[in-house]
C-alpha positions in Angstrom: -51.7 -29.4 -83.9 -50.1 -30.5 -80.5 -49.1 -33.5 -82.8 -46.9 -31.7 -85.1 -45.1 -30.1 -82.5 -44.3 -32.7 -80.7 -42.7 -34.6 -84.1 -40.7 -30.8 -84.9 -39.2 -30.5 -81.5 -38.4 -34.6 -81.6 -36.6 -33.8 -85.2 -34.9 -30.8 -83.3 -33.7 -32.7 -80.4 -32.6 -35.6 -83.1 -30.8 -32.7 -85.0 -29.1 -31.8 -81.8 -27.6 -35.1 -81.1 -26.8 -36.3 -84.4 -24.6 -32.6 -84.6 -23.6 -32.9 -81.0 -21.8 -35.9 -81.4 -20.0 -34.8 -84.9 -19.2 -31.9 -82.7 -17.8 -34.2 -80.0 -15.7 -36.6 -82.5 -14.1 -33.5 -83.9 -13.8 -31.1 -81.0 -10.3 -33.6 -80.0 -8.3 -32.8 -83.2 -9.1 -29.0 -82.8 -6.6 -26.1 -81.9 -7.2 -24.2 -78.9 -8.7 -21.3 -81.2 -10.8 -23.3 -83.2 -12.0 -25.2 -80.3 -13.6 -21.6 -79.1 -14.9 -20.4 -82.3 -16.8 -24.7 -82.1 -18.3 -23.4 -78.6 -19.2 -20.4 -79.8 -21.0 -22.1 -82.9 -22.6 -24.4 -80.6 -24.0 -22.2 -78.4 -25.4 -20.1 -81.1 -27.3 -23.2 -82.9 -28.8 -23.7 -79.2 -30.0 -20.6 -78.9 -31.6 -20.7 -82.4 -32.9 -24.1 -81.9 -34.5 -23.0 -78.4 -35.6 -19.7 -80.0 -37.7 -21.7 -82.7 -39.2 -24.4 -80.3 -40.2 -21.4 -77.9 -41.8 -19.8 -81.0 -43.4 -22.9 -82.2 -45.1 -23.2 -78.5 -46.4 -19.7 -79.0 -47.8 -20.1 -82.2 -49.4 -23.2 -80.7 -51.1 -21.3 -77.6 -55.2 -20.8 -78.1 -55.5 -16.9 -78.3 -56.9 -15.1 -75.3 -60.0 -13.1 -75.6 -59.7 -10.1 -73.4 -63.4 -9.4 -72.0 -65.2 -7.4 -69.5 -68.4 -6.9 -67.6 -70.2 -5.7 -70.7 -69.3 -9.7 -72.9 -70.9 -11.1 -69.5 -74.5 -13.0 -70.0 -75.6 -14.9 -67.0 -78.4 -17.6 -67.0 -79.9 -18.4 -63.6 -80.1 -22.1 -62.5 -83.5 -22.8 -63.4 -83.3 -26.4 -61.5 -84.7 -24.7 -58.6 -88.1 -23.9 -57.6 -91.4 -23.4 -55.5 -92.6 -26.5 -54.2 -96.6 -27.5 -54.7 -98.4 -28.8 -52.4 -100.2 -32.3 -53.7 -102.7 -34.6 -51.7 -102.3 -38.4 -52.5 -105.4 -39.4 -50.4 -103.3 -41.0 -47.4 -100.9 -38.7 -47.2 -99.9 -34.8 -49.0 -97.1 -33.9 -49.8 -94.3 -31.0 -51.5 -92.7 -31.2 -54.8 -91.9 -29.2 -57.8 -94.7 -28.4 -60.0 -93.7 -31.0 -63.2 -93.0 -33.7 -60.6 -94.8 -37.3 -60.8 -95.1 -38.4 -57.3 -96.4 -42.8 -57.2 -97.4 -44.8 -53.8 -97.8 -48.2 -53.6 -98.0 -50.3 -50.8 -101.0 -51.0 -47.9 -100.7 -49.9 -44.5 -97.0 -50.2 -42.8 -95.7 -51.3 -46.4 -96.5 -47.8 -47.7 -94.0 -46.6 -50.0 -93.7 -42.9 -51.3 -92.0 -41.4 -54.5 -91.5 -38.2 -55.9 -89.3 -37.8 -58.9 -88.4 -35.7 -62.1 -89.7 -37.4 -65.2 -86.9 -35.6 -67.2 -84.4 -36.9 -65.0 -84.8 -39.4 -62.1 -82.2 -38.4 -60.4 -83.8 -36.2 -58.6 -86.0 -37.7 -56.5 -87.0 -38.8 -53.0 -88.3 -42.0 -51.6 -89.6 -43.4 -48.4 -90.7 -46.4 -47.3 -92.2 -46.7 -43.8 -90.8 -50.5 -43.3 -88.6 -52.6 -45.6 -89.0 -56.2 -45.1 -87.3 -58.9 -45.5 -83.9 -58.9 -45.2 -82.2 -62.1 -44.5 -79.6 -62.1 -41.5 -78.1 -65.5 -42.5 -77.9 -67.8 -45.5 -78.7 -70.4 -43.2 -81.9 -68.5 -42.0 -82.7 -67.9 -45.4 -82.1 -71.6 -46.0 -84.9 -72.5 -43.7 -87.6 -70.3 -45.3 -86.6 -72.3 -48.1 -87.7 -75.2 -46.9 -91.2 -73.5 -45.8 -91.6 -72.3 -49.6 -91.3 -76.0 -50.9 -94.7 -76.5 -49.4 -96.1 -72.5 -49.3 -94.5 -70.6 -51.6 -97.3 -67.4 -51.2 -96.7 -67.1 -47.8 -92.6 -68.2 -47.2 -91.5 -67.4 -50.2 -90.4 -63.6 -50.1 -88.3 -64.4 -47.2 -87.1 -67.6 -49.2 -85.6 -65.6 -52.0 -84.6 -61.7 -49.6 -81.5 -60.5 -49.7 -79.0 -61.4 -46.9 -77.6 -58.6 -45.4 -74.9 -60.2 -42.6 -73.6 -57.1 -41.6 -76.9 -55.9 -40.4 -76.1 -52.1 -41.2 -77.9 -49.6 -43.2 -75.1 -49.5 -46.3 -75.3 -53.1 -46.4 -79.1 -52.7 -46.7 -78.7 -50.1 -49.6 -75.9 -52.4 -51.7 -78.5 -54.9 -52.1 -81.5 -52.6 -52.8 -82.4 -53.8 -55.9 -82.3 -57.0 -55.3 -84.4 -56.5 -52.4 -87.0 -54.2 -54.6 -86.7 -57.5 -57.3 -87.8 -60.0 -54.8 -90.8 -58.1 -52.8 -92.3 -57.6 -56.6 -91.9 -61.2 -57.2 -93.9 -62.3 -54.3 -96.1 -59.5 -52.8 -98.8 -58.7 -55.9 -99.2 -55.0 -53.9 -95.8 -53.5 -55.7 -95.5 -55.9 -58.3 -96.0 -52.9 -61.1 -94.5 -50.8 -59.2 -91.5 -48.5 -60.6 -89.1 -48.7 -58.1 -86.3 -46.5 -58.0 -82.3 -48.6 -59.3 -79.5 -48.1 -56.9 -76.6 -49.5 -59.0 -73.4 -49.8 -58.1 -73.8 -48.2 -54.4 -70.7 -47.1 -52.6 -71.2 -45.2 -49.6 -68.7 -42.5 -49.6 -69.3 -41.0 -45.8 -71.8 -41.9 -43.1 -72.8 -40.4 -39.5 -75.6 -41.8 -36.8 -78.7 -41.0 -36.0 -80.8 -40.4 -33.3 -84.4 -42.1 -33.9 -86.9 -43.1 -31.4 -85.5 -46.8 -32.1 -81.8 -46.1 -31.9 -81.2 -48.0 -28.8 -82.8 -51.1 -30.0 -81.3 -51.3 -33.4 -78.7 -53.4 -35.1 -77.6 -49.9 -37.0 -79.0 -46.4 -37.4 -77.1 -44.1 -39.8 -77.5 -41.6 -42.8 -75.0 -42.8 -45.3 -73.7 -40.7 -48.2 -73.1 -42.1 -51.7 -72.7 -42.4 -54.9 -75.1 -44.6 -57.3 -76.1 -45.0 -61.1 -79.9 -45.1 -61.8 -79.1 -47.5 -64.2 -80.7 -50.7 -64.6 -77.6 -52.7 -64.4 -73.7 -51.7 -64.5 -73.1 -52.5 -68.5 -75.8 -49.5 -68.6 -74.0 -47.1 -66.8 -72.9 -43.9 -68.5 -72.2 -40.2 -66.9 -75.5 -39.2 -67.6 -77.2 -42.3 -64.9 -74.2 -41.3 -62.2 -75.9 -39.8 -59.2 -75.2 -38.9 -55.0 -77.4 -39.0 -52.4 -78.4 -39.3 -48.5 -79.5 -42.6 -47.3 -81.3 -43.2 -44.2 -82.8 -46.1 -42.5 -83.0 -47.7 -39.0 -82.0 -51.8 -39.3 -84.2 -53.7 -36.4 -83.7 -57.8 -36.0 -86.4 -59.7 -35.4 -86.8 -63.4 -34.0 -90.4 -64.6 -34.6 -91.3 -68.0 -33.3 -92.7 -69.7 -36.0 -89.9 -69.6 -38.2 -86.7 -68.0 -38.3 -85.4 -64.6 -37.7 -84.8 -61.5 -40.3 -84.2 -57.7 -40.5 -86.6 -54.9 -40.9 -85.5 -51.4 -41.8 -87.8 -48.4 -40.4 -87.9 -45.6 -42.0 -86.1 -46.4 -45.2 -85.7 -42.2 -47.1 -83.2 -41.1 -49.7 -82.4 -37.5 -51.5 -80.5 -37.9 -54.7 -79.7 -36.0 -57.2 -77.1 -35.9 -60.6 -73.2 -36.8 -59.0 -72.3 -33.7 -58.0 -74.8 -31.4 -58.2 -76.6 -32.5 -54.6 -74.9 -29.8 -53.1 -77.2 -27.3 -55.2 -80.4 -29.0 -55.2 -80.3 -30.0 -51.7 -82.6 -27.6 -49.9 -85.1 -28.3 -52.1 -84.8 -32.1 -51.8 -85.1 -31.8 -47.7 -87.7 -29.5 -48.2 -89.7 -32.2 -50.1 -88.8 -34.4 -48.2 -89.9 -33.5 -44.9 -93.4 -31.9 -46.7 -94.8 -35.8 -46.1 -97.9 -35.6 -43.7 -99.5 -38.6 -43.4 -103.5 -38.2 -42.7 -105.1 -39.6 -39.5 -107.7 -41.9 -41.2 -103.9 -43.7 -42.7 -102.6 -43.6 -39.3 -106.1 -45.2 -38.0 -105.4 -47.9 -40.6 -101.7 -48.8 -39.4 -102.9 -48.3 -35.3 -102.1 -51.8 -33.2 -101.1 -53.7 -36.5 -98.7 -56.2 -35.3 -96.1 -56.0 -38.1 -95.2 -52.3 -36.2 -92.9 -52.7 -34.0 -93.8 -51.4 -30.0 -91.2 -49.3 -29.6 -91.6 -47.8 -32.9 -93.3 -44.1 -32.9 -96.3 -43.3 -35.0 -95.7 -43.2 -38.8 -95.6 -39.6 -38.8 -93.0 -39.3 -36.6 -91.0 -42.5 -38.0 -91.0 -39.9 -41.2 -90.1 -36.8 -39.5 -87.3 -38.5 -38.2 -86.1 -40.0 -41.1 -86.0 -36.7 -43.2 -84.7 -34.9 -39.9 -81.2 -37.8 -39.8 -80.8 -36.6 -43.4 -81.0 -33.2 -43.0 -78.8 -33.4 -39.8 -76.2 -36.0 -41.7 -76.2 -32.8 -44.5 -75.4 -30.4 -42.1 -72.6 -31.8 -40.1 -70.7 -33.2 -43.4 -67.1 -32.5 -44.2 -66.7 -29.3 -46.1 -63.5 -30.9 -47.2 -65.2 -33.9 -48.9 -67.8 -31.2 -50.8 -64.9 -29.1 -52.2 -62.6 -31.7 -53.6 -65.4 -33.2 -54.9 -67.1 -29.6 -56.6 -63.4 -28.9 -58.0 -63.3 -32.4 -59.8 -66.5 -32.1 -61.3 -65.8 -28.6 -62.5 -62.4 -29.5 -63.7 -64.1 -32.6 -65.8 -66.7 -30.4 -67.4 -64.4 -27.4 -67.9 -65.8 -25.0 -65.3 -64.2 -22.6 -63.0 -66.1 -20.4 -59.9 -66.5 -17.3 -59.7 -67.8 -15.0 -56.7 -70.4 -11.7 -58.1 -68.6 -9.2 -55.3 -71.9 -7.0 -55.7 -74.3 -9.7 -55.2 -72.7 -12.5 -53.3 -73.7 -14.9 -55.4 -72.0 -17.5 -56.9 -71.5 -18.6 -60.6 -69.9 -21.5 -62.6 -68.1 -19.8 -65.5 -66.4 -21.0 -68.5 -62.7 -22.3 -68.2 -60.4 -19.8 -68.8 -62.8 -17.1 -67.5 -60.2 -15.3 -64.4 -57.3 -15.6 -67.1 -59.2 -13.1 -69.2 -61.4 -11.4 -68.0 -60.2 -7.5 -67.2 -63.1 -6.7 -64.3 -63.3 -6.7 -60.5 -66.3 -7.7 -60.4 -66.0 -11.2 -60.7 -63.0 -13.0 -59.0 -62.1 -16.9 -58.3 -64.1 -18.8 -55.7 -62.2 -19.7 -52.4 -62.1 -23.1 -51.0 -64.7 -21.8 -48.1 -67.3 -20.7 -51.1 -67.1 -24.7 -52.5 -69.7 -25.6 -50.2 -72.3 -22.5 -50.9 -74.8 -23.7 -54.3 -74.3 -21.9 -57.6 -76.9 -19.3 -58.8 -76.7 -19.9 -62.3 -73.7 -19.8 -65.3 -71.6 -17.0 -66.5 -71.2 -17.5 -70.8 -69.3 -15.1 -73.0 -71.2 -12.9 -75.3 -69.2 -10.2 -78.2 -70.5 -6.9 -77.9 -70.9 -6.8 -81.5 -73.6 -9.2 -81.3 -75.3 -8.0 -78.3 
């Protein structure tokens, strides 16, 4: 339809100037009283002309359905819910009910994940130490060396990741490749479903304050967008996520060898890009559920890959979910509303504010244009950050 308009006012506006210039090439040889009774004809085929292209662009316009109160159906958001409490043996631990929850790992090298099976987006991870992480090609050009002649114990650090920067989004951009190589060469997470982090790009970040802030290379929370895809030619809209990344990046120097990274208390929160402003007081909430039991913590007591200075595993993990949570609460509420107001306007939503309730809906576009009630008026900017409690949907009263 927008097609053929354009082509009739283009054979107008052609029209115009093909008669405009006749006009023009005669309008010299004219009297004085025809040359008024030419303007008036002009003027009057303008008029028409912009008469019929206003009425074509009418015709054109979708037809407003006037509504009220009684065409309004809502549906709650039923993304959110009770937490259950589940005991994994070493640990327990928080998550919605139809949540899988997988560990893997012994001792220090325990890794914990929760996630939806519908969609994996939403999940949390933790691992109480990631390691290794190369500081140098050259470093990682010595292990090398070691692997030629014992690849079981040298090679992990042979093949890690180098992260030169040393800081906690560097650590995250190479995740995968870090999960890749520690399933190569350590049998304990070799079929293990590890979690993709494709195409990371940190969008915001903030410090933290853990027990081993002062001796690390970098301690932040870093916010950012991801695709849980298993590689970038996979990703579509429906594997684009956001989430809160934590971790504390300590360098090590052993004697024997060379020297590497280790990050402590490696969490995330994710969830669907855009949408972790909703489901994120249920992710912390998970998140910080993790108690690990004192016959685990017996099990990791005096093992030398901890490091001295670090605080018992429970704490490492209460800190960790606390530099989330903290990271969450001091964001930019400017960042969150451009952000909500792009995602709306890309999947043809506005926001509206239930003056009754105080709660807040995501309703179809068009909605404040027609609809006749009070009850129901546009979101302000300050309401962006606040989570939606469900949709608003148009329903005819005949069929109610």
């Amino acid at each position: 339809m927008r097609h053929k308009l354009y082509h009739i006012i283009q054979l107008c506006l052609s029209k115009i100037n093909s008669f405009a210039k006749g006009i023009f090439y005669r309008y010299k040889n004219l009297s004085l009283r025809h040359r008024w009774l030419a303007r008036g004809i002009i003027i009057a085929v303008l008029l028409a002309i912009a008469a019929l292209i206003y009425l074509i662009i009418q015709l054109n316009q979708p037809k407003v359905i006037y509504f009220s109160d009684s065409n309004i159906k809502i549906s709650e958001d039923t993304q959110k819910t009770d937490l259950v409490e589940q005991d994994e043996g070493s640990y327990s631990i928080k998550v919605p009910q139809d949540w899988k929850v997988a560990t893997t790992g012994q001792g220090v090298n325990l890794v914990v994940y929760a996630y939806n099976p519908d969609d994996s987006r939403f999940q949390i991870f933790i691992q109480l130490q990631s390691k290794p992480l190369m500081r140098t090609y050259d470093e990682r050009n010595i292990y090398q060396r070691y692997a030629n002649t014992d690849s079981a114990k040298y090679g992990v650090y042979a093949y890690a990741p180098v992260i030169r920067l040393g800081t906690t989004e560097s650590f995250y951009d190479v995740f995968n490749d870090y999960t890749d190589n520690i399933q190569s060469y350590l049998p304990e997470y070799a079929d293990f479903h590890f979690p993709k982090l494709t195409s990371f790009a940190k969008q915001v970040s903030s410090a933290n304050k853990t027990t081993l802030t002062t001796s690390a290379k970098d301690d932040t929370t870093v916010r950012a967008t991801f695709s849980n895809a298993a590689n970038t030619a996979e990703i579509t809209d429906n594997t684009r996520a956001e989430g809160l990344f934590t971790g504390t990046v300590v360098s090590y120097s052993p004697s024997d060898v060379s020297g590497y990274y280790v990050v402590y208390g490696t969490a995330f929160i994710t969830a669907p890009e855009d949408s972790l402003i909703a489901y994120e007081p249920t992710l912390i909430e998970a998140i910080k559920s993790i108690k690990l039991k004192d016959e685990f913590l017996q099990t990791i007591s005096g093992d030398t890959n901890w490091d001295e200075h670090a605080p018992d595993a429970n704490t490492e993990v209460q800190e960790a979910a606390d530099s989330i949570a903290k990271a969450w609460d001091s964001r930019s509420s400017d960042y969150d509303t451009t952000r909500q107001k792009y995602a709306d306007n890309k999947l043809g939503y506005e926001r509206v504010c239930d003056t009754e309730t105080g709660q807040l809906y995501r309703a179809f576009k068009g909605f404040v244009a027609a609809y006749t009630g009070s009850r129901y008026p546009a979101f302000t900017d300050q309401e962006y950050t606040t989570p939606i409690s469900g949709y608003i949907s148009y329903i005819s009263t005949d069929n109610k």
